[in-house]
C-alpha positions, 0 to 999 in steps of 0.5 A, a space after each residue: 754045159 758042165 765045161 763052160 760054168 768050169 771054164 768060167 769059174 777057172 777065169 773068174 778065179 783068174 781075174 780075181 786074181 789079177 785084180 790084186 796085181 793091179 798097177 803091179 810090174 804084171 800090168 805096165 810090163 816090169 814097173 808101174 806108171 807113177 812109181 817108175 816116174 817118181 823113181 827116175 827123179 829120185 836116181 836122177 837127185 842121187 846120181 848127181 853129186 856134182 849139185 850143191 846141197 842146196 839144188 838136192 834138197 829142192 830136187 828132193 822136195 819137188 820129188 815129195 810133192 810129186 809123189 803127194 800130187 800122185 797119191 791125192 789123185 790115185 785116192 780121188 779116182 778111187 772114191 769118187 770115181 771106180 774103186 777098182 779101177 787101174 791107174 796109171 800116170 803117162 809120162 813125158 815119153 815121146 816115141 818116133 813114129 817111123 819107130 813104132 814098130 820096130 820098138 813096141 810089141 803091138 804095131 800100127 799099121 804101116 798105112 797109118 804110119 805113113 799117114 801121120 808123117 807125110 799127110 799130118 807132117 807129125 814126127 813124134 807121138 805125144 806123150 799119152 799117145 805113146 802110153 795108151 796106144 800100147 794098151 788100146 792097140 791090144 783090142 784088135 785080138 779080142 778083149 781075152 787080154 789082161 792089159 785091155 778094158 775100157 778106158 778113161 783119158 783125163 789129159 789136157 787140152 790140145 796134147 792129142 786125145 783125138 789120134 789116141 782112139 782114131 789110131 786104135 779105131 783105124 788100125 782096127 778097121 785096116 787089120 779085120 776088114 770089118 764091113 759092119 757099123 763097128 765104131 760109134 763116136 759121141 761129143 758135146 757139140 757140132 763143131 767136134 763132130 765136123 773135127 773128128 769127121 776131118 781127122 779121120 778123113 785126112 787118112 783117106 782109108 780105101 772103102 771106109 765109110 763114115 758120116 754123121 747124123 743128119 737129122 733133118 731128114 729123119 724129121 721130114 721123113 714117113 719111112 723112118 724105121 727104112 731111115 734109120 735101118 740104112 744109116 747105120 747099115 751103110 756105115 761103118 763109123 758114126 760120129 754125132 752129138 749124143 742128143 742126136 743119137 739118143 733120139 734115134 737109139 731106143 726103138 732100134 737096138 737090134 742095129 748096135 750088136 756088133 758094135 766094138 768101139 764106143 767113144 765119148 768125147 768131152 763126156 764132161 760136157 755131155 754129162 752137163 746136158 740135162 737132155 741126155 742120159 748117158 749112163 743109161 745110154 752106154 749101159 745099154 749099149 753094153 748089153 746088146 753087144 755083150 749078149 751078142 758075143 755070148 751068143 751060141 754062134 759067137 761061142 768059139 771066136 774071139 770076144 769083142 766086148 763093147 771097148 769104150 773111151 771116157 774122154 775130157 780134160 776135166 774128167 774127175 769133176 763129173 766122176 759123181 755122174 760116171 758112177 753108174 757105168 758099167 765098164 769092163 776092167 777100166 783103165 785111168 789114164 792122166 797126165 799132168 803137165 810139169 811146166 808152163 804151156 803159155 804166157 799169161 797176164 791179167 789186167 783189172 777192169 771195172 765194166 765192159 767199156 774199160 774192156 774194149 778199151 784194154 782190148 784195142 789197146 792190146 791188139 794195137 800193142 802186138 806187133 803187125 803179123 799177117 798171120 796173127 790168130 787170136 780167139 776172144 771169149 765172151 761170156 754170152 753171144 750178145 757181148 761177143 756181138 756188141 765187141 765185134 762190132 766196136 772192133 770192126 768199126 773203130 779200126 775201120 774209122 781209126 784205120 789202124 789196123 786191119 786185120 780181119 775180125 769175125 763173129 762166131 756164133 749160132 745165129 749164123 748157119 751151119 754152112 757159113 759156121 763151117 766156113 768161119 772156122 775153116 778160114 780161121 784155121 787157115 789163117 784168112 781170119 786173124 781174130 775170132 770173137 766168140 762164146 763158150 760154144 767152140 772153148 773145146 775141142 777146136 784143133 787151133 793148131 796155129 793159135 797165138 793168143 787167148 783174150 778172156 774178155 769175160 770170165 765164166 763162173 767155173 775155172 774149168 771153163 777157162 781151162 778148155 778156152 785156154 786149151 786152143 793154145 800150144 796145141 802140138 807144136 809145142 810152141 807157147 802162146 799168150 793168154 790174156 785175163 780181163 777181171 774184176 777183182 771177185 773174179 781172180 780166184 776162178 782165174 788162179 783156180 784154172 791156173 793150179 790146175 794147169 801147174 802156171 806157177 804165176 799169172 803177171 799183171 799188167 796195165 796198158 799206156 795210160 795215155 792210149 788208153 785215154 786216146 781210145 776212150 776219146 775215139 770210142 765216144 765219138 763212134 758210140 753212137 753209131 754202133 747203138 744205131 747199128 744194133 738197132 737197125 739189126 733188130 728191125 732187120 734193117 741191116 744183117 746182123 751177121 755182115 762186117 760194116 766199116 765206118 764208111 760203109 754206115 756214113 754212106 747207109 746214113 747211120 
């Protein structure tokens, strides 16, 4: 008893100790994040001799605002966030993945490797997956190690937030063979957990078991304790919504005690949903798994304490709610983008009839592509119905295009949503207009364009619809802003956030605008008795009808 309060007192000493090294050379292995990305760009201004004084000055002033931004937000994650927290800044780094291990001190897997490079056809690691991966990789040892903790990730949508935990989470499994429920993964929405469930799939691991929550069953269900016991016993990773999980948690604990990883995608948005109580929830999962590790049986094994993941683009806008949770030496991870992803534009419109007419304007004006994807937001499900139906009627009545134009949205059922969003990412559907509901998250790997039919009250909003674009190919898209004049403040709010040095106006033909104000008039009418007819369940609400289809139906 005497050698274990010893033991404790020499590693408490150990670890206030280190604390004080906190972003120190111990803990990045010889420099600091930020300072050695400040550092490189101050070396690159003074080794470059060769530039005018005019070209150094400006480097110098860039490296000062760099080094102000770094500072702001070191001070913001410490008082509003974890005061204690480490914080590093993720560089522009991209590693070979063929390279990894010959290069870095914790190798991955040679299965996962060759995963990622012949069935994910990735070359490189991105960015924040080439820094966190050498901290997160560490786990697999125990949590004794100094550079391990729980994680925040704050990096930008479509920059491969995913494969950071995955990667770490796969190469777990591969490398201890733990056939227990070891890895619980929490998002915001169905949509996400279809898109997590898909990743993981894609790697095809032999004997890993995964799944989601059903929770039709549970309800229909007399044996639901027998229920509940089988589906995580049969599992090894969970991923579901956090409202599905909290129903099923509390009056059956016991199952969660060798629980390793707990993840929380979009904890943002999770935190924004009244019904769930996450700190609550991540705090007490943190106390099962604590108390069975420091359990008698446990005493000499390594220790796996609760490794869990914070993870959002916009994570220090919900710091106030993260306060209460309890983590272990957590670790901040952020990365800010220092150039322009996409091509942005906005144009003002007065009311909802100048924003169709600039939205036909603009799919007219793009050059015909059979592969054209683009993503129109509206602000609720009625107004992205109202537009689906003008769009599929005035095209099929112009016949001027003829791409296929689809609605997302929660009247339809789960299987037909599965399927819209299958066929939209695979190109079988060319524009898919739809709410808020699927602006985060979503692996739009091809998407070109971004229309903003209408803007949402907070700029963080346009930040996840706008991060469906440039993910991982690198290539730029094209965004579209159509506002009022009150509204281009939240607009250019979203675009400091996302370092867009400018966001061009812009205004379509007059003329063909006045040709489709002219078109419009005249199927009006018919569009009104459309919606009508939908809400006396005379015709589906959910099917695509050209113009002829409603002649022939006498509407």
């Amino acid at each position: 008893m005497t050698s274990s309060i010893y033991i404790d007192n020499v590693k408490r000493l150990i670890e206030n100790s280190y604390e004080k090294l906190v972003n120190s050379d111990l803990l990045n292995e010889g420099k600091n994040a930020i300072e050695n990305d400040i550092n490189t760009k101050i070396n690159q201004n003074s080794n470059n001799e060769k530039n005018s004084k005019d070209v150094e000055k400006s480097g110098k002033d860039d490296d000062k605002s760099d080094e102000l931004e770094d500072k702001t937000k070191v001070e913001d994650i410490r008082s509003t966030l974890n005061s204690n927290c480490r914080i590093i800044k993720i560089n522009d780094d991209e590693i070979e993945i063929s390279k990894w291990n010959s290069l870095k001190r914790n190798p991955i897997n040679e299965y996962i490797i060759d995963a990622l490079i012949n069935m994910f056809n990735f070359k490189k690691f991105l960015p924040c997956q080439s820094c966190i991966l050498e901290y997160s990789l560490l786990y697999k040892n125990g949590s004794n190690s100094f550079l391990t903790g729980d994680i925040y990730i704050e990096v930008p949508t479509g920059l491969g937030k995913t494969l950071c935990y995955t990667i770490t989470i796969l190469d777990y499994f591969l490398s201890k063979k733990d056939n227990s429920f070891f890895c619980l993964i929490l998002t915001a929405t169905d949509e996400l957990v279809q898109q997590i469930l898909n990743v993981i799939t894609k790697f095809n691991i032999k004997n890993l078991k995964f799944q989601d929550i059903n929770i039709n069953k549970f309800n229909s269900s007399i044996y639901f304790d027998e229920l509940v016991h089988n589906t995580f016993d049969n599992c090894n990773i969970m991923v579901t919504t956090a409202n599905k999980f909290e129903s099923l948690f509390y009056s059956n604990e016991h199952l969660f005690k060798d629980l390793k990883f707990l993840i929380i995608d979009e904890v943002d948005k999770i935190v924004s949903i009244d019904k769930t109580n996450i700190c609550s929830l991540v705090n007490s999962l943190t106390k099962i798994v604590e108390k069975n590790q420091n359990a008698s049986s446990n005493l000499y094994r390594p220790k796996y304490f609760l490794q869990k993941y914070l993870v959002s683009a916009t994570l220090c806008k919900v710091s106030d709610n993260l306060m209460p949770l309890n983590l272990y030496r957590p670790i901040f991870f952020y990365y800010t983008i220092n150039k322009a992803r996409n091509n942005e534009f906005y144009c003002y419109t007065k009311n909802t009839n100048k924003k169709i007419y600039n939205t036909i304007a603009l799919i007219q004006e793009i050059p015909y592509d059979d592969f054209l994807s683009m993503m129109i937001f509206c602000s609720d499900e009625k107004r992205s119905h109202l537009l689906f139906r003008y769009l599929t009627i005035y095209f099929s009545y112009t016949n001027t295009v003829k791409y296929k134009i689809i609605e997302y949205n929660h009247d339809l059922s789960s299987k037909r949503r599965k399927t819209i969003l299958k066929d939209f990412l695979s190109n079988k559907i060319n524009i898919l207009i739809c709410s808020n509901s699927i602006a985060r998250g979503l692996d739009t790997v091809n998407l070109k364009y971004v229309i903003n039919f209408d803007i949402p009250m907070h700029y963080n909003i346009l930040t996840h619809r706008i991060g469906r674009l440039s993910r991982y190919n690198g290539r730029k898209g094209t965004v579209y802003y159509f506002i009022k004049q009150s509204e281009r403040g939240i607009m250019m709010r979203s675009g400091k956030e996302r370092n867009v040095e400018s966001i061009n106006k812009s205004c379509f033909d007059k003329k063909k605008l006045k040709a489709i104000k002219r078109n419009i008039a005249k199927i009006k009418k018919l569009v009104k008795n459309v919606i009508n007819k939908e809400q006396s369940n005379i015709i589906n609400r959910s099917k695509v009808y050209h113009y002829d289809d409603l002649i022939k139906l006498n509407l």
